[in-house]
N, C-alpha and C positions, 0 to 999 in steps of 0.2 A: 605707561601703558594706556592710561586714559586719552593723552596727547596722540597717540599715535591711530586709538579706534577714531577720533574724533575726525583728526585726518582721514581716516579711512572714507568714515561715510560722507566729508566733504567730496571727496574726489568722485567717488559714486554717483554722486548727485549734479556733481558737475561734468561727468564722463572724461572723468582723466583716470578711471581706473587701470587704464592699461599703462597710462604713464607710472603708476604707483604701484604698479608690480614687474617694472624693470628692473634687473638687476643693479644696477649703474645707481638708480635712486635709492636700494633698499639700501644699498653698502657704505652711501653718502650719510644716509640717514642714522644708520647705525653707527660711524665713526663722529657723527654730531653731537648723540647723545653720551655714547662717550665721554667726548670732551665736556661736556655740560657736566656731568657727573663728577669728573675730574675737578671742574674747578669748583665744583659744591663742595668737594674733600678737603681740596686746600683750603678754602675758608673755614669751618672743622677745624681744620689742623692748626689753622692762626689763631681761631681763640682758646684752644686746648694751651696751645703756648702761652698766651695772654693769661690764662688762670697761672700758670707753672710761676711764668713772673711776679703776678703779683702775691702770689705765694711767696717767692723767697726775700719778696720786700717785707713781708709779713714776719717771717725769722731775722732779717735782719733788725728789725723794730723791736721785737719783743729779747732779742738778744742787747744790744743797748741798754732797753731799761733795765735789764739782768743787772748789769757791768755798774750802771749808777747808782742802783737802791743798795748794792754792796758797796759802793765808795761811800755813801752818806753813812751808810750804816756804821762804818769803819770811821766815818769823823765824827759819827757821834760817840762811839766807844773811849775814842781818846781825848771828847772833851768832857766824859764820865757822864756821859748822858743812858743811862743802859735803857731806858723805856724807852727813849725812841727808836734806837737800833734796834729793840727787838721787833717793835714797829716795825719798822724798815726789810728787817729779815721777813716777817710775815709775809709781807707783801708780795719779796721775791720769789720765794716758795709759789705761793698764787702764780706768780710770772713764769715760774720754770715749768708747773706744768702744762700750761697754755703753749710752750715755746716747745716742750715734749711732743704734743699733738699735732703743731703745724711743723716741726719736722718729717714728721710721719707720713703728713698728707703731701709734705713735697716729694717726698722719695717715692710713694704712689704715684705724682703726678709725672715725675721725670720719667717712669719708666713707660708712663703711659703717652707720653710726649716722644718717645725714643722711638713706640711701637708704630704711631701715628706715622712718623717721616718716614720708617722704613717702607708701610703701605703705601705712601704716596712715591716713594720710590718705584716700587713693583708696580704698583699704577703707570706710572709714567712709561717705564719697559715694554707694559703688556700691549699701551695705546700704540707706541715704534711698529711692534711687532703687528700689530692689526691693521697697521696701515700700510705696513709691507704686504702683507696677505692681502688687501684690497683691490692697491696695485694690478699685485700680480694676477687675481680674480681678473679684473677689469681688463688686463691684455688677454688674458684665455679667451674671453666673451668676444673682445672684436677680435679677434683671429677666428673666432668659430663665424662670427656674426659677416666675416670677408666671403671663407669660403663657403657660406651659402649663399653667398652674393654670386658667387664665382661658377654654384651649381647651377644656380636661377639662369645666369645668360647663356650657360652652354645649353639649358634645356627651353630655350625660348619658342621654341615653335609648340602649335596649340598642342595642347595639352585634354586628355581625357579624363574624366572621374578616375579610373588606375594609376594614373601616372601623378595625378594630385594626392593621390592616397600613398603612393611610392614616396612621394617627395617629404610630405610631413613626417613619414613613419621613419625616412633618411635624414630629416632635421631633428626628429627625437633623437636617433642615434645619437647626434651631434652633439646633444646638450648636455645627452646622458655622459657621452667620451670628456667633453669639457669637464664636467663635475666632478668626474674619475681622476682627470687630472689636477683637479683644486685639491681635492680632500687628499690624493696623495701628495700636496706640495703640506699643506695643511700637518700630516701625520708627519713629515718629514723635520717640523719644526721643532720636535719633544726632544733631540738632542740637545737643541739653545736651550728648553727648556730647563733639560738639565747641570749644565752648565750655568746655568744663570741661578739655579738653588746653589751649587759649589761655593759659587762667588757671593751669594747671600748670605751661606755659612760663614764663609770666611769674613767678611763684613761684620756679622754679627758677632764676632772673637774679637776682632778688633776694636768695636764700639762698646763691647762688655768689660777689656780691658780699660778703655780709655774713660767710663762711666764708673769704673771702681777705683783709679786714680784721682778720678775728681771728686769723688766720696770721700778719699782719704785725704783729698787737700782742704773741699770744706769743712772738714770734721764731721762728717756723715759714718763714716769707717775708721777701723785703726789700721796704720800701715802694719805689713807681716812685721813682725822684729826676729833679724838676726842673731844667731844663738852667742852668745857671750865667753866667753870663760870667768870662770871666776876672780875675781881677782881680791885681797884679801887687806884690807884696811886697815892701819896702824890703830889702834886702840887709842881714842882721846878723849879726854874727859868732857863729858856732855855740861854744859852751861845749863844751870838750874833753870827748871821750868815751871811755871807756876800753875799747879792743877786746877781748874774751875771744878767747881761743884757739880755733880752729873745731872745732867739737862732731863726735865721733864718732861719734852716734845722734841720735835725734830727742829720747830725754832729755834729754843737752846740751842741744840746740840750746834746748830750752825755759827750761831753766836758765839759759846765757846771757841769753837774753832778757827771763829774771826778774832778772838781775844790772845788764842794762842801764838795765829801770827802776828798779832801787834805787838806781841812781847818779845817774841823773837827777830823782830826787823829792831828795837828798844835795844836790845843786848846788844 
């Protein structure tokens, strides 16, 4: 807005005001900004991306350490080391819910990354669409701008204050009819309009599908599970298990739980 008063009173001041209230320039000018706008989006959009990624480098890092401080933990159990395992477990605890929170902030971020490209999508559509409507402006104007070319020669001999007054009030006519026919080409467009929400719908089904399959690959979601039937297990005798002592924390409790499978991978 500032750029464009600035503009204003350059031109003013240099008498190209009449240049700067052509139709031809205003329409130039606005399909300019436009694109300037556009591509300020897309940039936007790339470092929206840029955070998303290095988010999920962030899960993948803090998932790692998860996977390790549980191996060590597990070597030190079976070389009867129990203080540092539990060590060990502490730590991962700390780890998991750091890795809880930047999960959370990615699935934020994805969906916010999702919303992004669909705007720059509809962005891009609406520019198509305005520059088709510019166009089309732009032949209405020289066709109007011909046949008052066309009136001018047929009424070339001198002319009186009446007849100069007939002709402008006949060129208003003109511009007014022109405008009649913009705004109803213009009103004529709310069909694509609607169609192109259809299609956006449908798009957004299909990227809602294909964003909760990817959830359920990362382990973001559980896939549905198919219903089962029962089926009914011969009775076997269970291999004695060795109870720990009941955990004072949630440390323990995971400690036990890592003792319990080392006795049963032993078995």
């Amino acid at each position: 807005m500032l750029k464009r008063f600035f503009r204003y009173l350059r031109a003013l001041f240099m008498g190209k005001l009449d240049q700067m209230e052509d139709p031809e320039v205003i329409l130039n000018e606005a399909l300019r900004e436009m694109r300037e706008n556009q591509i300020k989006n897309r940039e936007r959009a790339v470092q929206a991306l840029t955070q998303r990624n290095n988010l999920q480098n962030l899960v993948a890092t803090e998932e790692k350490t998860c996977q390790n401080l549980e191996a060590k933990a597990s070597m030190a159990l079976q070389q009867g080391n129990r203080d540092v395992a539990r060590q060990l477990m502490r730590e991962k605890l700390q780890h998991d819910g750091t890795l809880t929170q930047l999960r959370t902030s990615l699935e934020q971020a994805s969906q916010t990354c999702e919303a992004v490209k669909t705007a720059i999508q509809r962005e891009e559509e609406q520019f198509r669409v305005k520059t088709a409507e510019a166009l089309a402006m732009k032949a209405n104007m020289k066709q109007a701008q011909i046949q008052i070319e066309i009136n001018k020669a047929l009424d070339g001999f001198q002319k009186d204050e009446t007849s100069q007054s007939w002709d402008r009030a006949e060129e208003r006519i003109h511009t007014m009819q022109s405008e009649a026919q913009a705004r109803s080409e213009i009103s004529g467009t709310s069909v694509n309009a609607r169609l192109t929400q259809i299609q956006d719908a449908q798009v957004d089904v299909e990227a809602e599908d294909a964003l909760k399959s990817l959830e359920v690959k990362m382990g973001l979601a559980k896939a549905p599970e198919a219903a089962q039937p029962a089926v009914q297990q011969p009775a076997t005798q269970a291999p004695p298990v060795v109870t720990p002592a009941p955990p004072e924390s949630d440390v323990d409790k995971e400690l036990a739980e890592l003792e319990n499978k080392l006795n049963q991978s032993t078995n």
